[in-house]
RODO-2510 file (C-alpha; in nm, 4 decimals, decimal comma):
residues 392
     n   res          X          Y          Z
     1     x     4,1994     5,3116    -5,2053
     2     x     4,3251     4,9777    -5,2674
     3     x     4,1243     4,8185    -5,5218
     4     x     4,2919     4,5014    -5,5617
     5     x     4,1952     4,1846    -5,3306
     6     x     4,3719     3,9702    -5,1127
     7     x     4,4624     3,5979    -5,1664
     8     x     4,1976     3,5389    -4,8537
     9     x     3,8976     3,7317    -5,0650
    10     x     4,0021     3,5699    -5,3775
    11     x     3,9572     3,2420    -5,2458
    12     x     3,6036     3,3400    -5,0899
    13     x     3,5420     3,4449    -5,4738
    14     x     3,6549     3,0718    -5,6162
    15     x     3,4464     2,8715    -5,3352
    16     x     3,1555     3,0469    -5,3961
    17     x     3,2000     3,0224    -5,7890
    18     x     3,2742     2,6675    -5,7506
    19     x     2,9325     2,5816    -5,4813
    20     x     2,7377     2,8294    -5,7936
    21     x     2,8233     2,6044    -6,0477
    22     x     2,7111     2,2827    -5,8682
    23     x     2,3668     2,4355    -5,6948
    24     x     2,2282     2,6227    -5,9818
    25     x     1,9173     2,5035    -6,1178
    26     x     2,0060     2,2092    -6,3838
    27     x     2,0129     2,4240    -6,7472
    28     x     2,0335     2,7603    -6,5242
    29     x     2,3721     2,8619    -6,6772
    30     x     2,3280     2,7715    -7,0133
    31     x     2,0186     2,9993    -7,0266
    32     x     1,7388     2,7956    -6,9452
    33     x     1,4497     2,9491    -6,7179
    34     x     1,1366     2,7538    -6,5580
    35     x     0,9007     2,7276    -6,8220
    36     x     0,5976     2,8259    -6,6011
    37     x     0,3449     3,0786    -6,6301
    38     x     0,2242     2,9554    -6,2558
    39     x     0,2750     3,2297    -5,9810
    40     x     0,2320     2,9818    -5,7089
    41     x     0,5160     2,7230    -5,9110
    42     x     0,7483     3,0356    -5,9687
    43     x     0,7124     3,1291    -5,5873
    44     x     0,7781     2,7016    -5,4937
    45     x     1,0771     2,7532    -5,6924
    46     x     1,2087     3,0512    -5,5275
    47     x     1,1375     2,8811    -5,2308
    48     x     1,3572     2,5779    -5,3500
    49     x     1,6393     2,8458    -5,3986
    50     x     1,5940     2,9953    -5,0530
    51     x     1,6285     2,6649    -4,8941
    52     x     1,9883     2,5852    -5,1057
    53     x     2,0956     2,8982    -5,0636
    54     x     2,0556     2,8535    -4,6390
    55     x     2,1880     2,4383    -4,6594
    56     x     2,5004     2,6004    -4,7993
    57     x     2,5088     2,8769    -4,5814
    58     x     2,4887     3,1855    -4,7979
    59     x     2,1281     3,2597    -4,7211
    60     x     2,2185     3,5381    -4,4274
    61     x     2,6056     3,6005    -4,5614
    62     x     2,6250     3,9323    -4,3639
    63     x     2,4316     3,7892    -4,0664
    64     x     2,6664     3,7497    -3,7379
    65     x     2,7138     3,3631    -3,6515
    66     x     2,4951     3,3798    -3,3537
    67     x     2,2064     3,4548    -3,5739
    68     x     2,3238     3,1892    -3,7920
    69     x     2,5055     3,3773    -4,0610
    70     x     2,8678     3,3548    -4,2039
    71     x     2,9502     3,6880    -4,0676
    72     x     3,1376     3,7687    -4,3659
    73     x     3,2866     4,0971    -4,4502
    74     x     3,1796     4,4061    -4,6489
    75     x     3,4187     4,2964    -4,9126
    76     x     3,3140     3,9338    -4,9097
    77     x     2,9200     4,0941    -4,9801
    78     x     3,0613     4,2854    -5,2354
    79     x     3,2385     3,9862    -5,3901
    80     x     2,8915     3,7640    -5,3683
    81     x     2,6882     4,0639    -5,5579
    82     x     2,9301     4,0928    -5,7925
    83     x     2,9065     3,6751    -5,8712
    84     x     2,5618     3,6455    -5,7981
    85     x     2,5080     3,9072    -6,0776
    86     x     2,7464     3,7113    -6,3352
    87     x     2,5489     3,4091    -6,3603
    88     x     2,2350     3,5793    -6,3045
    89     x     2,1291     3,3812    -5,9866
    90     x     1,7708     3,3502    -5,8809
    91     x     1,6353     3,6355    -5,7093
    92     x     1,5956     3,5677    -5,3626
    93     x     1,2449     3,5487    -5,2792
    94     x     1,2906     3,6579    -4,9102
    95     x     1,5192     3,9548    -4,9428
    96     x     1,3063     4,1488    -4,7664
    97     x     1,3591     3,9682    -4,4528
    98     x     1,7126     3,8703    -4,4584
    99     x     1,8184     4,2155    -4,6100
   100     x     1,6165     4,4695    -4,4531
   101     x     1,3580     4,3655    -4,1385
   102     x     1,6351     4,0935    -4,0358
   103     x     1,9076     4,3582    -3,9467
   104     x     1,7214     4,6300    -3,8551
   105     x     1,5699     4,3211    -3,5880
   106     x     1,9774     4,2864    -3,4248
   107     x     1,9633     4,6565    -3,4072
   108     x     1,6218     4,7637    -3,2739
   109     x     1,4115     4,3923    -3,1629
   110     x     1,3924     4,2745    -2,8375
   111     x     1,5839     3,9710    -2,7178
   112     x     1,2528     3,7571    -2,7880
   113     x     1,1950     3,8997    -3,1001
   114     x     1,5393     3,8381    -3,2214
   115     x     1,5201     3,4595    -3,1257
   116     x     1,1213     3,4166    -3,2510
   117     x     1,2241     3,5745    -3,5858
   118     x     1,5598     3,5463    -3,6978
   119     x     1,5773     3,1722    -3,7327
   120     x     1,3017     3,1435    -3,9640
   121     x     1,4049     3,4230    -4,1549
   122     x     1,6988     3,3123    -4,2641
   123     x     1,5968     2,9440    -4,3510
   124     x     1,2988     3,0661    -4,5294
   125     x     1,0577     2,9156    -4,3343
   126     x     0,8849     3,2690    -4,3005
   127     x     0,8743     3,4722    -4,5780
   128     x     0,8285     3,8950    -4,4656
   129     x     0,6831     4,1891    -4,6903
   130     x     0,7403     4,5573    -4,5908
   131     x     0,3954     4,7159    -4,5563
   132     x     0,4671     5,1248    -4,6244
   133     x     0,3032     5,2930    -4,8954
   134     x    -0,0342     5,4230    -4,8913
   135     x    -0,2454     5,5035    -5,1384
   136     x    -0,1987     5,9117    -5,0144
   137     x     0,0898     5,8088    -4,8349
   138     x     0,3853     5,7937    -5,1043
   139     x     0,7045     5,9924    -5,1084
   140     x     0,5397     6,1472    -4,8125
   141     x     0,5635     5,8274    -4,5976
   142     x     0,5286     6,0332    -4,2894
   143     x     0,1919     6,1133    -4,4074
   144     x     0,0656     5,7656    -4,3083
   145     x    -0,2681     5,6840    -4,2583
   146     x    -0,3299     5,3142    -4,1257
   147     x    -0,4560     5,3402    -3,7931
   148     x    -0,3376     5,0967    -3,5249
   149     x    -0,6095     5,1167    -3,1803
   150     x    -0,5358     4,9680    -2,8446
   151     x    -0,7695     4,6726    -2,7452
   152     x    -0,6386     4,5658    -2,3981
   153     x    -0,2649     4,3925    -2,5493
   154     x    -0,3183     4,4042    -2,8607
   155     x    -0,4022     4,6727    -3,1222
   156     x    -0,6888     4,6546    -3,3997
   157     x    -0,5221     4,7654    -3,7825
   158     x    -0,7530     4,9396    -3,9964
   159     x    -0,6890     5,0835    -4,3276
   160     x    -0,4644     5,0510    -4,6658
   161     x    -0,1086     4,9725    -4,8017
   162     x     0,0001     4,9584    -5,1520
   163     x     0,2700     4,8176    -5,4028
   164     x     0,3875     4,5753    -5,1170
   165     x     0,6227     4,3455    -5,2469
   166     x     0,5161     3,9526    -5,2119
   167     x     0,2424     4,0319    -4,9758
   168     x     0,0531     3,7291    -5,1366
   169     x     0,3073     3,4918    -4,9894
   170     x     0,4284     3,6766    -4,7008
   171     x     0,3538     3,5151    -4,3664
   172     x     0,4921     3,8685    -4,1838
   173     x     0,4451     4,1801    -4,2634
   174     x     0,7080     4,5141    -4,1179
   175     x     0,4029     4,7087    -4,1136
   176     x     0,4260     5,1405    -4,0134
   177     x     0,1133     5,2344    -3,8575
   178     x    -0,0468     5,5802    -3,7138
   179     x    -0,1185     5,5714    -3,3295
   180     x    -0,0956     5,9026    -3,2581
   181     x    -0,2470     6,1491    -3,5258
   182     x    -0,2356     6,4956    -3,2691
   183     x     0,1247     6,6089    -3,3194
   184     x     0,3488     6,6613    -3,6138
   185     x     0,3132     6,3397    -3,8438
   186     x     0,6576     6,2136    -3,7891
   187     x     0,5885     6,1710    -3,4135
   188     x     0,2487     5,8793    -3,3982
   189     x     0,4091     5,6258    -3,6025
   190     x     0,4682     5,2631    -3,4626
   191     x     0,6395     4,9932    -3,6261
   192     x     0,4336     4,6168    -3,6023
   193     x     0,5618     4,2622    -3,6792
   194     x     0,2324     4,1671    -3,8033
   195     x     0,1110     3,7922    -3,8592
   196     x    -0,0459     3,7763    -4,1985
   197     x    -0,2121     3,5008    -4,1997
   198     x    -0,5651     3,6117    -4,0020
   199     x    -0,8781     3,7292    -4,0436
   200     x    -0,9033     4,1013    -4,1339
   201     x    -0,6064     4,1200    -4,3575
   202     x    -0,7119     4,0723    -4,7524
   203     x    -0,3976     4,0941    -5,0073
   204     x    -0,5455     4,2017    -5,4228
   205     x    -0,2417     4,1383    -5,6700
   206     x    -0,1529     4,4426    -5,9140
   207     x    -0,1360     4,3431    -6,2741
   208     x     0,2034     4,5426    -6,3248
   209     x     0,3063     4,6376    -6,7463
   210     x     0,5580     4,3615    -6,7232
   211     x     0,3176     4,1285    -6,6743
   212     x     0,4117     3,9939    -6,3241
   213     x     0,2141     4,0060    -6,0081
   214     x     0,4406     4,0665    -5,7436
   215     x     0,2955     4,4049    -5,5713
   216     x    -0,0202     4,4257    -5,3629
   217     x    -0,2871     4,6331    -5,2261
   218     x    -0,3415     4,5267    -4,8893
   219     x    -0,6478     4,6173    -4,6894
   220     x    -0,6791     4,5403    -4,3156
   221     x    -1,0061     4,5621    -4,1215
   222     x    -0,9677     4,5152    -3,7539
   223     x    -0,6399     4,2885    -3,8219
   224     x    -0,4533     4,2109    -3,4907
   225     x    -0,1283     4,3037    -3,3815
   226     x     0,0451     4,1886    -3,0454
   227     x     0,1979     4,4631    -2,8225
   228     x     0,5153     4,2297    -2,7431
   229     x     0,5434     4,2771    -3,1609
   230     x     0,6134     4,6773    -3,1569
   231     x     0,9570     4,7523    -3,3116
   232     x     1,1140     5,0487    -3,0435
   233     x     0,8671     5,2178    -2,8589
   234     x     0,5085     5,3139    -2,8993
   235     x     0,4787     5,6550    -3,0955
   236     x     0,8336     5,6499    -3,2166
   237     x     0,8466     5,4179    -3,4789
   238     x     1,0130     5,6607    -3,7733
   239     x     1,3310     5,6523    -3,6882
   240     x     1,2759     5,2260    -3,7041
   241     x     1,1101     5,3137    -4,0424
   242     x     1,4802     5,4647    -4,1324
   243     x     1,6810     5,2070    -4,0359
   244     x     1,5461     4,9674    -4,1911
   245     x     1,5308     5,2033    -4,5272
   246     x     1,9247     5,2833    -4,4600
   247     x     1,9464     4,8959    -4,5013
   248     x     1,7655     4,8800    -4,8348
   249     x     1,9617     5,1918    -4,9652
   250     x     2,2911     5,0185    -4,8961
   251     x     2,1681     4,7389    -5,1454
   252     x     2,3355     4,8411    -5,5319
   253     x     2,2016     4,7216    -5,8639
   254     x     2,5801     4,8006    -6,0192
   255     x     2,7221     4,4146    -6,0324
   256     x     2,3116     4,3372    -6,2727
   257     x     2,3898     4,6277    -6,4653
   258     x     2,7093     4,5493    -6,5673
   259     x     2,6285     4,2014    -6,6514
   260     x     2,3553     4,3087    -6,8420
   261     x     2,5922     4,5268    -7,0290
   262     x     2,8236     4,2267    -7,0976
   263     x     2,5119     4,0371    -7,2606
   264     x     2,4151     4,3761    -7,5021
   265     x     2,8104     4,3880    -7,6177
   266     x     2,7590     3,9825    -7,6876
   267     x     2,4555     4,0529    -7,8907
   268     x     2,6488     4,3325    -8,0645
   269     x     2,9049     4,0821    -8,1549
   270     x     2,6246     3,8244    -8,2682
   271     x     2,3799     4,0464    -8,4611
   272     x     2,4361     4,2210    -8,7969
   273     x     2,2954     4,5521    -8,9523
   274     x     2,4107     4,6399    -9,3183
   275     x     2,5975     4,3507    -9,3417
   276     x     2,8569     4,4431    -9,0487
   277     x     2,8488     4,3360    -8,7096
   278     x     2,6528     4,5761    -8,4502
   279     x     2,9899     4,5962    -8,2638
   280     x     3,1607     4,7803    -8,5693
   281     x     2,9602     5,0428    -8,6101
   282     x     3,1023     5,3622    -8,5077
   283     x     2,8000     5,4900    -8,3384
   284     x     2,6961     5,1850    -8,1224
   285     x     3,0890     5,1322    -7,9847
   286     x     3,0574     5,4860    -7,8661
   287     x     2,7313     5,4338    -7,7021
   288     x     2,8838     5,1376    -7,5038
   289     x     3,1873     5,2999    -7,4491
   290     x     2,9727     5,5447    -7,2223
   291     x     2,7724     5,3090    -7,0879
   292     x     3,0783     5,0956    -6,9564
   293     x     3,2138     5,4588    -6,8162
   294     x     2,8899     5,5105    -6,6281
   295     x     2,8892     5,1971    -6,4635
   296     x     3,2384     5,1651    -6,3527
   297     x     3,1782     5,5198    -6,2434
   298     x     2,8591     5,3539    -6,0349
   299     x     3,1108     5,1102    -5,8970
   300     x     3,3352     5,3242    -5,7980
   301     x     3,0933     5,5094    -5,6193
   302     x     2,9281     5,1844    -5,4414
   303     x     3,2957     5,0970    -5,3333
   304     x     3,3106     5,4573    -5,1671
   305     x     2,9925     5,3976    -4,9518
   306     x     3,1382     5,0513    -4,8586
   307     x     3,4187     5,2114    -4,7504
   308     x     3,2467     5,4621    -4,5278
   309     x     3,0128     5,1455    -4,4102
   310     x     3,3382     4,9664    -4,3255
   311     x     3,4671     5,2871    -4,1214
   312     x     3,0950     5,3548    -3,9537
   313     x     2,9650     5,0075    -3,9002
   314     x     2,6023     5,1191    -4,0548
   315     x     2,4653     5,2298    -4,3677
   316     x     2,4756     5,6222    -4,3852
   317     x     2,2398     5,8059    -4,6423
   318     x     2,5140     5,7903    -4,9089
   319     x     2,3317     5,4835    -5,0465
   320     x     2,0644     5,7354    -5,2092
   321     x     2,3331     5,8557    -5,4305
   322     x     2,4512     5,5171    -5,5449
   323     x     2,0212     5,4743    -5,6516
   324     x     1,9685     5,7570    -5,8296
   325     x     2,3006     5,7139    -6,0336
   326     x     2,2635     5,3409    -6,1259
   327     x     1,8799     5,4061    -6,2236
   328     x     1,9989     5,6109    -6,4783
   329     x     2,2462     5,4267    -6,6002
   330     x     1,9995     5,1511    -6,6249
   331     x     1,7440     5,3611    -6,8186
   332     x     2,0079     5,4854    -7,0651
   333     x     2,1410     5,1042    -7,1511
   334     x     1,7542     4,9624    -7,1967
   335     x     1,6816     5,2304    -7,3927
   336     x     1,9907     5,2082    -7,6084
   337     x     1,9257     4,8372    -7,6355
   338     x     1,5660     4,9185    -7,7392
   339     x     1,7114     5,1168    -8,0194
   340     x     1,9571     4,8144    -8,1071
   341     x     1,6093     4,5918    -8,1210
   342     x     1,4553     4,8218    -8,3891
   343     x     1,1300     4,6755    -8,4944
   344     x     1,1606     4,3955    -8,2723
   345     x     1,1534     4,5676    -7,9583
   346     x     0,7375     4,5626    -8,0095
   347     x     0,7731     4,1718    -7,9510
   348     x     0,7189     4,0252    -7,5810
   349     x     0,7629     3,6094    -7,5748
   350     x     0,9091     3,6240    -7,9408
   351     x     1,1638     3,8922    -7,8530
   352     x     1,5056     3,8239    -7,7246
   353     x     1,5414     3,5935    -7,3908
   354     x     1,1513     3,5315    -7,4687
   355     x     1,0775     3,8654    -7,3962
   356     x     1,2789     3,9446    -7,1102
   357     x     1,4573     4,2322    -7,2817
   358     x     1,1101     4,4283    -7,2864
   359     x     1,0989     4,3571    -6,9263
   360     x     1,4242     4,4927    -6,8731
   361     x     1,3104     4,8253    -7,0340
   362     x     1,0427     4,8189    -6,8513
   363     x     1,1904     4,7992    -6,4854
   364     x     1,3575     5,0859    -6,4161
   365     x     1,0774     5,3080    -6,4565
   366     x     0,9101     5,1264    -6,1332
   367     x     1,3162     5,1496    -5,9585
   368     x     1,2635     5,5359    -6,0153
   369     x     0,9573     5,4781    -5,7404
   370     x     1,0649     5,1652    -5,5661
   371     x     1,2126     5,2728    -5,2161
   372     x     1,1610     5,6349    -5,2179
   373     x     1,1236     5,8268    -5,5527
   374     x     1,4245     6,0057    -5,7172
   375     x     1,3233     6,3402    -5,5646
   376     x     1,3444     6,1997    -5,2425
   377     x     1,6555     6,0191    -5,2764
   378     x     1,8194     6,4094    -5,4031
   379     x     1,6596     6,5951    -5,0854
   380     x     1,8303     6,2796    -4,8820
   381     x     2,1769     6,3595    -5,0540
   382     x     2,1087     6,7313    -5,0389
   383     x     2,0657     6,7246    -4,6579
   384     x     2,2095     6,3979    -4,5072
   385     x     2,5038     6,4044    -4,7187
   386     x     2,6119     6,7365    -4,8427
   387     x     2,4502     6,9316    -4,5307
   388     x     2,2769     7,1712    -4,7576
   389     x     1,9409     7,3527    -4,5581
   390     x     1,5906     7,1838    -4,6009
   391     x     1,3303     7,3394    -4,8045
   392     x     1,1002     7,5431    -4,6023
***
């Protein structure tokens, strides 16, 4: 494989460096971070950042033109994560709908679903959550329990979902529901587009250890959902329920985990124990020594699944082993920058980056979970990838 790119790909890499350095927020690259501890002015600011990121047309990078992306290349993706990641851009607040319901909509939606939602995806003016988890409906998503009844056209929602990401805000919702509970539990399931802005649907914040509020309980209690909003067909909504998670498994955390490797070698080079450097001793060199193997290792591997992406045209289920690799590579380098941190890793706010290196340590515990826990992702690679017999 060729890992060198062309003069066409490096020029993609300077234009976006160059529209990066004049749309970041004012301060953003010297460090500075909104100073608010106000959810809804955090979620006005990522909506700010949406709205830049779509005027200067990398909001749906990936998207074809007709749905008003750049249509840009597997490469070119790879080369906006990777500089994205080096200046530590905003997180964009409606990933879920441009990364995951958006395509999976050009694969699976109806004409009018694909012009009702696609605009206002990418511009923002919609923001989506990704209703799946149930409360005894985990890592055994099939077991779903959220009942969806027929009332003439429409169908009444009644029941729970859990950890759903920006439900809060979210005016949509890609929500799996049971129709059908008389046959085997993979067969019943239909996917909804569901408005949630009504009566019937009540969102309850979780107070997560790092302190943020981003995941919900959601309950719904005779909530509506239109029949011309069913994803596929009636009954057979887990193989939509795939596709769109074959989307968020092609999505790598490599390109933040390096940078955040380049930042604990800086502090290394900043800080002092003994009298000498951090970066001198013997001990911590070796440490980031294998941490910089692991990761290029993770690259390496992400680079492979683009390949096979490039040859296929779709995510296959290699993107499971790209998770479970980079999450714990992750663990291992918070954990070895806890033990750089010594006695002032028990500090939040008057720890390093005001606290954000606790966070940090913090997050890949909840990645282990996020998206399908590691267990699952193994039987996925077990199966999908290396063909090996399911359990019985």
């Amino acid at each position: 494989m060729d890992f060198e790119y062309t003069e066409d790909q490096e020029r993609f890499r300077q234009e976006l460096r160059e529209w990066l350095r004049e749309n970041l927020p004012d301060g953003w690259q010297a460090g500075e971070r909104p100073g608010t501890d106000d959810p809804e002015e955090n979620v006005e600011f990522l909506l700010d950042w949406q709205r830049t990121l779509n005027d200067g047309g990398w909001a749906g990078l990936h998207w074809p033109e007709e749905y008003g992306g750049a249509d840009a290349s597997l490469l070119e993706q790879v080369i906006y994560n990777q500089e994205t990641a080096r200046v530590d851009a905003p997180a964009r607040i409606n990933a879920v709908g441009i990364d995951f319901v958006g395509p999976t909509l050009m694969e699976l939606g109806t004409d009018e679903q694909k012009e009702r939602f696609l605009p206002k995806i990418i511009s923002g003016e919609e923001l989506w959550c990704q209703g799946y988890s149930e409360p005894d409906a985990g890592s055994d998503l099939a077991s779903l329990s959220l009942s969806a009844e027929r009332n003439g056209d429409e169908f009444l929602l009644n029941g729970q979902k859990v950890w759903t990401s920006y439900a809060h805000v979210a005016d949509w919702c890609f929500l799996l529901t049971r129709t059908d509970d008389s046959g085997p539990k993979h067969h019943g399931i239909t996917v909804f587009l569901v408005d949630m802005d009504q009566e019937g649907i009540q969102t309850e914040p979780i107070h997560q250890i790092t302190d943020e509020t981003d995941f919900n309980e959601v309950f719904f209690d005779d909530a509506v959902a239109r029949e011309e909003h069913i994803v596929g067909e009636i009954d057979e909504g887990w193989e939509v329920a795939m596709t769109l998670s074959a989307f968020e498994h092609s999505m790598s955390d490599v390109f933040s985990i390096e940078q955040r490797w380049r930042s604990l070698v800086e502090f290394c080079q900043e800080h002092e124990r003994d009298g000498t450097p951090l970066a001198e001793h013997t001990h911590v060199r070796r440490e980031l020594a294998r941490l910089h193997t692991r990761i290029q290792a993770g690259k390496l591997t992400h680079y492979r699944n683009v390949s096979k992406q490039m040859e296929t045209g779709v995510p296959g289920p290699e993107g499971s082993m790209d998770k479970v690799f980079n999450n714990q590579t992750e663990k291992k380098l918070e954990n070895f920058a806890r033990r750089l941190l010594g006695a002032n890793n028990a500090l939040w706010t008057d720890g390093p980056d005001d606290g954000q290196w606790v966070t940090d340590l913090l997050m890949p515990y909840g990645k282990m979970i996020a998206g399908g826990t590691k267990d699952v992702q193994r039987n996925i690679i077990a199966e999908r990838v290396l063909g090996l017999p399911k359990d019985d």
